[in-house]
C-alpha positions as CSV (number, residue, x, y, z in Angstrom):
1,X,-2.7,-14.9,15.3
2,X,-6.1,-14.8,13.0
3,X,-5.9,-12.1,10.0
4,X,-8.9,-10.9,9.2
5,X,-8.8,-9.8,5.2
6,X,-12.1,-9.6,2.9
7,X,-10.5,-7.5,-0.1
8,X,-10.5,-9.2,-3.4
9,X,-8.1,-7.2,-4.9
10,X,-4.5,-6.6,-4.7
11,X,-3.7,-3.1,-2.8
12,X,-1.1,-1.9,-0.4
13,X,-2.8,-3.4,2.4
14,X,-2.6,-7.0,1.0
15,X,1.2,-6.5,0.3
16,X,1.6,-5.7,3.9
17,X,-0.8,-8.8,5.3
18,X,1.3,-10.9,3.2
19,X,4.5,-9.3,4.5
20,X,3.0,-9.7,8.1
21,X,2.0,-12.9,8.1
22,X,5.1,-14.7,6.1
23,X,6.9,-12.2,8.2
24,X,5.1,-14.2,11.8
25,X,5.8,-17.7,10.5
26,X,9.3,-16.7,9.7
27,X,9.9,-15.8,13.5
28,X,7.9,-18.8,14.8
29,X,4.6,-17.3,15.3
30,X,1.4,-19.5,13.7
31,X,-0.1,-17.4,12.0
32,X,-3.9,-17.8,9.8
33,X,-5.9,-16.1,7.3
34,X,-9.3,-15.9,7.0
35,X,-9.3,-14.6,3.2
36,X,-11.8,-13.9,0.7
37,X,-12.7,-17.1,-1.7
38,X,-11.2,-16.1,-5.1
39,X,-9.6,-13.1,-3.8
40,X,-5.7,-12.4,-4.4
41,X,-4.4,-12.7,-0.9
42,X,-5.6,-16.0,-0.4
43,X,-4.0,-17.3,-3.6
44,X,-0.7,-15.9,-2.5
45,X,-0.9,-16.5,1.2
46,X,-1.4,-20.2,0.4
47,X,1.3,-19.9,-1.8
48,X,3.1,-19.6,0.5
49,X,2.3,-22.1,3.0
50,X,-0.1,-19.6,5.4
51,X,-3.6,-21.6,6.2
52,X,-5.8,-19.9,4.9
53,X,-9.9,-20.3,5.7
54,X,-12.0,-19.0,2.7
55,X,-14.8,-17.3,2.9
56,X,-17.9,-18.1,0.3
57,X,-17.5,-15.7,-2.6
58,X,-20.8,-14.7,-2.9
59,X,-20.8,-14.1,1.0
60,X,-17.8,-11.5,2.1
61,X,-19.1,-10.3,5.3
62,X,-21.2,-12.3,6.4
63,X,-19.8,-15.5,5.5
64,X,-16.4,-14.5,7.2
65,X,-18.5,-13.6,10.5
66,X,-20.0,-17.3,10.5
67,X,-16.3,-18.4,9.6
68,X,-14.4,-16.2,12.3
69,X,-16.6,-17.5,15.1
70,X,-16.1,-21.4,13.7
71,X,-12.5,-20.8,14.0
72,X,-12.9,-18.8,17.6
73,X,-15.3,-21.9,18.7
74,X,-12.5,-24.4,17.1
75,X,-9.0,-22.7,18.0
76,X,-7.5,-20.5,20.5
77,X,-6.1,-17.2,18.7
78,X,-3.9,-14.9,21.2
79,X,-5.0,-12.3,18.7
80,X,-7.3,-11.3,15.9
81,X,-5.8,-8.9,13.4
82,X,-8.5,-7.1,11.1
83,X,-6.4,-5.8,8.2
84,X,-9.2,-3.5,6.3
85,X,-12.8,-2.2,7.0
86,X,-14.9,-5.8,5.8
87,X,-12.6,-7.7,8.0
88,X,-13.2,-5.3,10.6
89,X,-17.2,-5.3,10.9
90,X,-17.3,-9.6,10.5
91,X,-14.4,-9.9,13.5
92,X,-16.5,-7.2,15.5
93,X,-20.1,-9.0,14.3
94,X,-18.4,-12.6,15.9
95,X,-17.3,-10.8,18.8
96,X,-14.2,-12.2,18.3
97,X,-13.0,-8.9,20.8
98,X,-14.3,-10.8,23.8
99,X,-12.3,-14.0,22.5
100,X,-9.0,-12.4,22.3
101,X,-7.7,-8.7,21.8
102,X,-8.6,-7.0,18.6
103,X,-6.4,-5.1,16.8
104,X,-7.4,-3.0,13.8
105,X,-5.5,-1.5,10.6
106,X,-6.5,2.0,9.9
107,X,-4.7,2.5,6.3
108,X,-6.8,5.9,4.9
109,X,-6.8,9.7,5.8
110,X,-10.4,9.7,4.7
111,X,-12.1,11.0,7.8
112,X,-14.0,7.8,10.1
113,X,-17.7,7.9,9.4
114,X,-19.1,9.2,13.3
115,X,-22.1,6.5,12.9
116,X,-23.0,4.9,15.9
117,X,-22.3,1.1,14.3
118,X,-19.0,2.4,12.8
119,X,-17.7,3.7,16.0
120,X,-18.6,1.4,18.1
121,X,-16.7,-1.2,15.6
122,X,-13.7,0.8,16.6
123,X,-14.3,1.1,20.4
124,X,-14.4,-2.5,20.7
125,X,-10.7,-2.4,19.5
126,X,-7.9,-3.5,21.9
127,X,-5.5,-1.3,19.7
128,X,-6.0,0.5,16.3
129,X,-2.8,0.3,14.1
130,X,-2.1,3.4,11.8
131,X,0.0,3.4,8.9
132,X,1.2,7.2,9.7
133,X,1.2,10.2,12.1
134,X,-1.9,11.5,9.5
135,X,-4.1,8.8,10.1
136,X,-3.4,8.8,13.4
137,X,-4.9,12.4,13.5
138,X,-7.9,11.4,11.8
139,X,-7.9,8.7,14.6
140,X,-7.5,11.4,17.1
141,X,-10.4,13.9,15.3
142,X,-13.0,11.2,15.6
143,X,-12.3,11.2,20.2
144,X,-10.8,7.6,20.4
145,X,-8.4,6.5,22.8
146,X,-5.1,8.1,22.0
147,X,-4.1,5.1,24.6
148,X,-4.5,2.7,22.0
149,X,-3.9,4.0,18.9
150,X,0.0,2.9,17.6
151,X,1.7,4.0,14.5
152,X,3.8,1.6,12.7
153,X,4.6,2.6,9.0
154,X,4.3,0.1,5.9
155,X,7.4,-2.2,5.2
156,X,8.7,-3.2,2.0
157,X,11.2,-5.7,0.9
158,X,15.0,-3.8,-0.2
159,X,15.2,-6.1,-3.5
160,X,18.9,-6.4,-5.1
161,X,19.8,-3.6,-7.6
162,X,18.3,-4.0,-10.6
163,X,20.3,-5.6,-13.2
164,X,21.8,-3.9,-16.9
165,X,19.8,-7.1,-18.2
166,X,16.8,-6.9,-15.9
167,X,16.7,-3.4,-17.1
168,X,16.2,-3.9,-21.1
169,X,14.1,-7.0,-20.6
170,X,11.2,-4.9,-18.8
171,X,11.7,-2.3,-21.1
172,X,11.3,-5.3,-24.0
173,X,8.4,-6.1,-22.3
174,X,6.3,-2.7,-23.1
175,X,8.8,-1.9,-26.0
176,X,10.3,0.8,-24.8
177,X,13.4,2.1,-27.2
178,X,16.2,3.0,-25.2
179,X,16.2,6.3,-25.9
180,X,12.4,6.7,-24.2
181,X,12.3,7.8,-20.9
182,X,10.0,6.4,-19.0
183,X,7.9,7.6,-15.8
184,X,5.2,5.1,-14.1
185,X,2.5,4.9,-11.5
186,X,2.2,1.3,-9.4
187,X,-2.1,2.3,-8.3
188,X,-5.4,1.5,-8.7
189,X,-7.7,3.0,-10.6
190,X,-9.9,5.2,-8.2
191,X,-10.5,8.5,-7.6
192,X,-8.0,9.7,-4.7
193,X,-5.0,8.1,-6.7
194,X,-4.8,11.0,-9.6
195,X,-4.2,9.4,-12.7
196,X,-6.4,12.4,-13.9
197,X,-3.8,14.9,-13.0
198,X,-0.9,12.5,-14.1
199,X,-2.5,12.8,-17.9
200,X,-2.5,16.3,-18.0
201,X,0.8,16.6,-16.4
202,X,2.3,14.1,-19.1
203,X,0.6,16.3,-21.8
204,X,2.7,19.0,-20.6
205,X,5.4,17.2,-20.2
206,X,5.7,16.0,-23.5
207,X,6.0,19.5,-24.6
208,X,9.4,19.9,-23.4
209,X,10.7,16.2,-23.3
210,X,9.3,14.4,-26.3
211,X,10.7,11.0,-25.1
212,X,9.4,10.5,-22.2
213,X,6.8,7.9,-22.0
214,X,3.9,6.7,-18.8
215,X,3.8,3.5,-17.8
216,X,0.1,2.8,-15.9
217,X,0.3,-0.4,-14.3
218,X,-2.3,-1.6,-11.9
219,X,-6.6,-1.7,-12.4
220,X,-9.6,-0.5,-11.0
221,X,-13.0,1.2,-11.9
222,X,-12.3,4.4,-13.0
223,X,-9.7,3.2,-15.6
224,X,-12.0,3.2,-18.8
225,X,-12.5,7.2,-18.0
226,X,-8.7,7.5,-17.9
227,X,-8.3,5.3,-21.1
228,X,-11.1,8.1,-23.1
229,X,-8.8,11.0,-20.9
230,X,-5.3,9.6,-22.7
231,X,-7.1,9.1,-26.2
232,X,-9.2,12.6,-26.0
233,X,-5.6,14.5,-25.4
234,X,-3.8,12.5,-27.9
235,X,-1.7,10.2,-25.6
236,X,-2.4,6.4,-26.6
237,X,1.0,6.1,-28.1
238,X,2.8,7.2,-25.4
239,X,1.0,5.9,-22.6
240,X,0.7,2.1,-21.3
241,X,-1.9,1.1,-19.7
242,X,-0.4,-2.3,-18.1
243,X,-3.0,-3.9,-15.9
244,X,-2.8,-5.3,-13.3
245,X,1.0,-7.0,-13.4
246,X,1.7,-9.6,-11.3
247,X,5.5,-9.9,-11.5
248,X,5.4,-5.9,-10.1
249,X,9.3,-5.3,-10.3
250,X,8.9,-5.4,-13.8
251,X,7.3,-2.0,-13.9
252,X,10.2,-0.8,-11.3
253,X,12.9,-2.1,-13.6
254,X,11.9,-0.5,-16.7
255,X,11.2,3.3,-15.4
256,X,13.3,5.9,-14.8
257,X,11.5,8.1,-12.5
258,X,8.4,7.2,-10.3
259,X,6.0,9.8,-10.0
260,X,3.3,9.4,-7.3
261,X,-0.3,12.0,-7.5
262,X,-2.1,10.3,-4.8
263,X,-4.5,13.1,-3.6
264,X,-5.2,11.4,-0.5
265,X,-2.6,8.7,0.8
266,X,-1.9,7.4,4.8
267,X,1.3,6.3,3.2
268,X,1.9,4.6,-0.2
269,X,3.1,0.6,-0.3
270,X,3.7,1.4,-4.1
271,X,5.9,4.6,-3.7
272,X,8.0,2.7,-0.9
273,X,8.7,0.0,-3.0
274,X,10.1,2.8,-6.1
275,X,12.2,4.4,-3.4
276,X,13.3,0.6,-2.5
277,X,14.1,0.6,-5.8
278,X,16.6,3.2,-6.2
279,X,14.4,5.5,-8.1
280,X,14.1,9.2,-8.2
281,X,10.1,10.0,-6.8
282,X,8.6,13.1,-7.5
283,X,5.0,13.1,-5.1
284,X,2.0,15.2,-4.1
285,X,2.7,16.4,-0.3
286,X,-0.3,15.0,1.0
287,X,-1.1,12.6,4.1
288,X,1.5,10.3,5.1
289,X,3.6,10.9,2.2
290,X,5.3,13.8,3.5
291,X,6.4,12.1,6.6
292,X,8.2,9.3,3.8
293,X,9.3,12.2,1.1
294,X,12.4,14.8,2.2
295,X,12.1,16.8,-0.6
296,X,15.0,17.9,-2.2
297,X,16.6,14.9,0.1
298,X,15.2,11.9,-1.1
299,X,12.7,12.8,-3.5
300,X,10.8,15.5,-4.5
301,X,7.5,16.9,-2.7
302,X,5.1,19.0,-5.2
303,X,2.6,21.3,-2.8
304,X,-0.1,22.3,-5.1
305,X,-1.8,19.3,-6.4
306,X,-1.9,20.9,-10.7
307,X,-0.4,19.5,-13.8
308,X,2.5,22.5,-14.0
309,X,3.4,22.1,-10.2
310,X,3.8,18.1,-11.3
311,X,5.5,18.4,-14.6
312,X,8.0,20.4,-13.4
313,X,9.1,18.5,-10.6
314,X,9.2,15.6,-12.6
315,X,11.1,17.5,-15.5
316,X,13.4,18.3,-13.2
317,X,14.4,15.4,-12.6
318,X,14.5,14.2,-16.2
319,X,17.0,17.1,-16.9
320,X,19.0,16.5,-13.8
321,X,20.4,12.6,-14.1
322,X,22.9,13.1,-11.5
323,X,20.6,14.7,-9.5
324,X,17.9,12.6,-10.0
325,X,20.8,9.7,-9.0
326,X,21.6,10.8,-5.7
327,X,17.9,11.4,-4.8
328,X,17.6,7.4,-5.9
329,X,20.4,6.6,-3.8
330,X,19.1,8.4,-0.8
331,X,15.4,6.9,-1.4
332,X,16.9,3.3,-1.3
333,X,18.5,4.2,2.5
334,X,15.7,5.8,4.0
335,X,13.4,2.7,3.2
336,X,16.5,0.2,4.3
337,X,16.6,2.3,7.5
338,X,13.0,3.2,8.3
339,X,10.6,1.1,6.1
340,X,11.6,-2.4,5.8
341,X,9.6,-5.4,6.3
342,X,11.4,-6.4,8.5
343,X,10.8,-3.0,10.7
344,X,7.1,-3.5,10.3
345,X,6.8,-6.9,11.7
346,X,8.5,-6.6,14.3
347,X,6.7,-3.4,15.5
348,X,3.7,-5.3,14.5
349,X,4.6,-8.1,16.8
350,X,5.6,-5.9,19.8
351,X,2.1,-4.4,19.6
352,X,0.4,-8.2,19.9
353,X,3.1,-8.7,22.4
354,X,1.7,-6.0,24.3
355,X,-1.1,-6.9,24.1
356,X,-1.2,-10.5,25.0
357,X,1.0,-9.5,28.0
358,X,-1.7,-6.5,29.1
359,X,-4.1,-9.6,29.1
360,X,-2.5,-12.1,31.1
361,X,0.6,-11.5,32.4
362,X,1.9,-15.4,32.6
363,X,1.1,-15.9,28.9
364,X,4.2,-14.6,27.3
C-alpha cells in the first residue's frame, strides 16, 4: 500500500496515517509513504521504520505527482491510499487510479466544493473513506456513489492509566499547584476549532471557580489573535499557551477535564485520545462528535455553541468529582470498545481487501 500524505503539520489525520501504516506493517502488510520533505509525518513515519519517499519542500503537489508516478512506474502498489486533500489531487494528477484502486480519506464536514476538477478528483475514487456518519452525508449531499463511500471512525491507542507520579510531573512541567484545576484543549489554531469561545467561557468560569486554569496546547495561524483575546480579558496568568508539544500525554496527564469547542469536527483524534485517557469531556454537539459523546453517559454534549452553555457544562463537572469520575471511566470503555487503533486498521484493511479482491479475484 502507497500513502499519499502532503500535510506539513501534525493534525488528527497524521496521527491516524501513522496508526495506519505502523498498524499494516505490524500485520505483515508493506506499507509506504510518500510524505512531505520537512513535514512531521515523515519524521515520525521513518522513525519508525516506514519507507518513506519525500517530496521537494518547495514542491508539495506537484513534486509528489512526479514522485507517485516514479514509484507507480518503479513498484507495484495493490493500493494507493490518499490521506488528505494535497495527497488526493497529486495521486489523481499521476493517475495513479488506473494503476491500482484509489481510496480517499474524507476527514471534514465542510461541504465538498461542486467544481468540476474537484469532483471529478473524487469520481475517480475506488472508495472514499469517512471518518463518521456526518461526513458521510456531506459525501452523500454532493451525488457520489453511496456504493463506495465506507465509514470507519478514527482509532486511538488505550495508553496505561496515568500514574500518581506521571501526574505531578506534567503538572511540574506548566507549574501547576496542586490545588489548580486544570481544563485543556489538544487543537490547532484555526477558525472551526473555537479557542475563541473557550476564552470567554474560561472568563466565566473563573467567576465561580477561581482555580481553575486552561491549558492550550497545539499551534496554528490564528493563535497570535487568541494570545491578544487571553491578554485583552485579563487571562495570561491563568492560561498556557503550550505549543505545539510533542510528548502529547503530557497535556493529558496534567488536566482534569478536557473540554472540546470544535464548531465543525467529522470526529476529533484529540478528544478520543482524552476519553482514552480516562478523562471527563465536556463538547459542542456538532458533526461526528455526537456520534462519539453520550452525554450524560460518557461525557457531556453542550447544544448551543455560547460561553454560558460551555462554562456550565464544564463547571459541572468541576463541582461533581465523582461524577465527573464515572463519566472518565465510561469514556475510557467506549474508546476500548469502539475506537481503538486497532478497530481502525483493521476496518481499514478490510476495505483494501475489498478492494483488491473486487479487482482480481485470484490476488488475495
Amino acid at each position: 500500500m502507497l500513502l499519499v500524505d502532503l500535510e506539513r503539520t501534525w493534525r488528527g489525520g497524521q496521527s491516524q496515517a501513522l496508526l495506519l501504516l505502523r498498524g499494516l506493517e505490524a500485520r505483515g502488510h508493506a506499507a509506504e509513504l510518500v510524505g512531505s520533505g520537512g513535514g512531521v509525518l515523515a519524521e515520525r513515519a521513518q522513525t519508525a521504520g516506514i519507507a518513506v519517499h519525500r517530496t521537494p519542500a518547495n514542491s508539495r503537489r506537484w513534486g509528489a505527482t512526479l514522485l507517485v508516478r516514479r514509484l507507480l512506474r518503479e513498484q507495484r502498489f495493490d493500493v494507493i491510499h490518499a490521506n488528505e486533500a494535497h495527497a488526493l489531487t497529486a495521486a489523481w494528477l499521476a493517475r495513479a487510479h488506473r494503476h491500482a484502486p484509489l481510496v480517499v480519506a474524507r476527514r471534514v464536514t465542510f461541504p465538498l466544493s461542486r467544481g468540476a476538477l474537484s469532483m471529478a478528483r473524487y469520481r475517480a475514487a475506488s472508495c472514499i473513506v469517512a471518518i463518521s456518519q456526518a461526513v458521510r452525508g456531506q459525501l452523500l449531499a454532493a451525488h457520489l456513489d453511496p456504493q463506495r463511500i465506507a465509514v470507519v471512525a478514527d482509532g486511538v491507542e488505550v495508553p496505561p492509566l496515568v500514574t500518581a507520579e506521571q501526574r505531578s510531573s506534567a503538572r511540574q512541567r506548566w507549574s501547576f499547584s496542586p490545588e489548580d484545576r486544570v481544563l485543556a484543549l489538544v487543537a490547532p489554531f484555526t477558525a472551526e476549532k473555537g479557542h475563541a469561545l473557550l476564552l470567554d467561557a474560561f472568563a466565566e468560569l473563573r467567576r465561580q471557580a477561581p482555580h481553575c486554569r486552561l491549558l492550550l496546547a497545539g499551534d496554528g495561524p490564528l493563535r497570535s489573535q487568541i494570545e491578544e483575546q487571553a491578554r485583552a480579558a485579563h487571562l495570561v496568568p491563568d492560561v498556557r499557551f503550550a505549543g505545539f508539544v510533542e510528548e502529547i500525554d503530557c497535556v493529558y496527564a496534567a488536566c482534569d477535564v478536557f473540554l472540546f469547542p470544535s464548531l465543525s469536527e467529522g470526529s476529533g483524534t484529540s478528544l478520543l485520545s482524552a476519553m482514552a485517557h480516562a478523562l471527563p469531556v465536556a463538547a459542542l454537539a456538532r458533526g461526528g462528535v455526537a456520534e462519539i459523546v453520550e452525554d450524560g453517559a460518557n461525557g457531556l454534549l453542550v447544544q448551543e455553541a455560547s460561553p454560558p452553555a460551555l462554562a456550565a457544562a464544564t463547571a459541572r463537572l468541576l463541582a461533581d468529582r465523582e461524577f465527573a469520575r464515572k463519566l472518565g471511566e465510561a469514556a475510557r470503555e467506549t474508546v476500548a470498545a469502539k475506537y481503538s487503533a486497532d478497530r481502525m486498521v483493521e476496518a481499514t484493511l478490510a476495505v483494501f481487501e475489498g478492494l483488491i479482491s473486487a479487482r482480481s479475484p485470484s490476488a488475495h
